[in-house]
C-alpha positions as CSV (number, residue, x, y, z in Angstrom):
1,X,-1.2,20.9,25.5
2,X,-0.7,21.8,29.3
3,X,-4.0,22.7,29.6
4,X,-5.2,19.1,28.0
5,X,-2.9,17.5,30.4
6,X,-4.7,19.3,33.6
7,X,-8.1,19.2,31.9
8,X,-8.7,16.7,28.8
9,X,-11.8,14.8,28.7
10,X,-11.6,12.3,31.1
11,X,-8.5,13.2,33.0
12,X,-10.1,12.7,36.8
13,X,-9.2,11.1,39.9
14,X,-6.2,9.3,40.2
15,X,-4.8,9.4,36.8
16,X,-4.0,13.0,37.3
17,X,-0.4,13.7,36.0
18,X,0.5,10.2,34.5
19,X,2.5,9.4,31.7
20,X,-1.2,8.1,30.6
21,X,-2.4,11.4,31.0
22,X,0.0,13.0,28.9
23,X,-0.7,10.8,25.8
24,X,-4.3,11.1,26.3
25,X,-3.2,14.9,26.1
26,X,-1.3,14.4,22.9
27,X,-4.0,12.2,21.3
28,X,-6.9,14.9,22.2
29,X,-5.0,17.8,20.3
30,X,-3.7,15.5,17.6
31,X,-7.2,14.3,16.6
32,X,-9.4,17.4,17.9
33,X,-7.7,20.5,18.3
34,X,-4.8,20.3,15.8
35,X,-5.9,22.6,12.3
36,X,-6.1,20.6,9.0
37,X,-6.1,21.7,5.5
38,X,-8.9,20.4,3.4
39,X,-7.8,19.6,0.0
40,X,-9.7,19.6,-2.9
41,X,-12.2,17.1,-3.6
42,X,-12.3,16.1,0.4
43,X,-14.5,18.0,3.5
44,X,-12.7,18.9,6.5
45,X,-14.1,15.6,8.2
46,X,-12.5,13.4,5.5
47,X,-9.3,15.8,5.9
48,X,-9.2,15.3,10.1
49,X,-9.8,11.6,9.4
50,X,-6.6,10.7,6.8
51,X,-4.7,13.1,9.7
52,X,-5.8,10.9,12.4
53,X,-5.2,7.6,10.7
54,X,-2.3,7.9,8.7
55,X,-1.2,11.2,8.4
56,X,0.4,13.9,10.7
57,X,-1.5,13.3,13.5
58,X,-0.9,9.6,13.6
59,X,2.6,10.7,13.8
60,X,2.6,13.2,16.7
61,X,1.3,10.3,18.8
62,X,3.5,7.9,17.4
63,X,6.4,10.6,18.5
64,X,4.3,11.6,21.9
65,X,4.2,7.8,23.0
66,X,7.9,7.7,22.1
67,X,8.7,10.2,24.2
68,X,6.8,10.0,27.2
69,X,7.7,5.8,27.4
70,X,11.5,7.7,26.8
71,X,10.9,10.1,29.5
72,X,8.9,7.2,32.0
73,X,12.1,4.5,31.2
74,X,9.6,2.1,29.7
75,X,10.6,0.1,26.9
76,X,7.7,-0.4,24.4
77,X,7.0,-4.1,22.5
78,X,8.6,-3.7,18.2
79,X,5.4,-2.8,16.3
């Protein structure tokens, strides 16, 4: 994750070390470096998909945007 943070895609210029950088850090592992488990019946690429939409990895953004905004003192808009 630190390493994401210093070198995800896109993280250049004067975004370096922002909460925006972090997230972007949190979203590139949720939806491209974080393992999944195919099940039966589905490919990996189906598997990482459900993850990204609305499984686990949809929730460790949901939690990494919670606590980054937590962390920054911003108070996001009620879903």
């Amino acid at each position: 994750m630190i390493e994401l943070f210093y070198s995800g895609s896109g993280i250049e210029g004067q975004i370096q070390g922002t909460a925006w950088v972090a997230l972007q850090a949190f979203s590139e592992y949720a939806d491209h470096h974080k393992g999944i488990r195919a099940t039966k019946g589905k490919s990996a690429d189906a598997a990482r998909l459900e993850s990204i939409w609305p499984g686990s990895a949809s929730i460790l953004k949901r939690q990494a945007l919670a606590a980054i905004a937590d962390q920054a003192q911003v108070q996001l808009a009620a879903a």
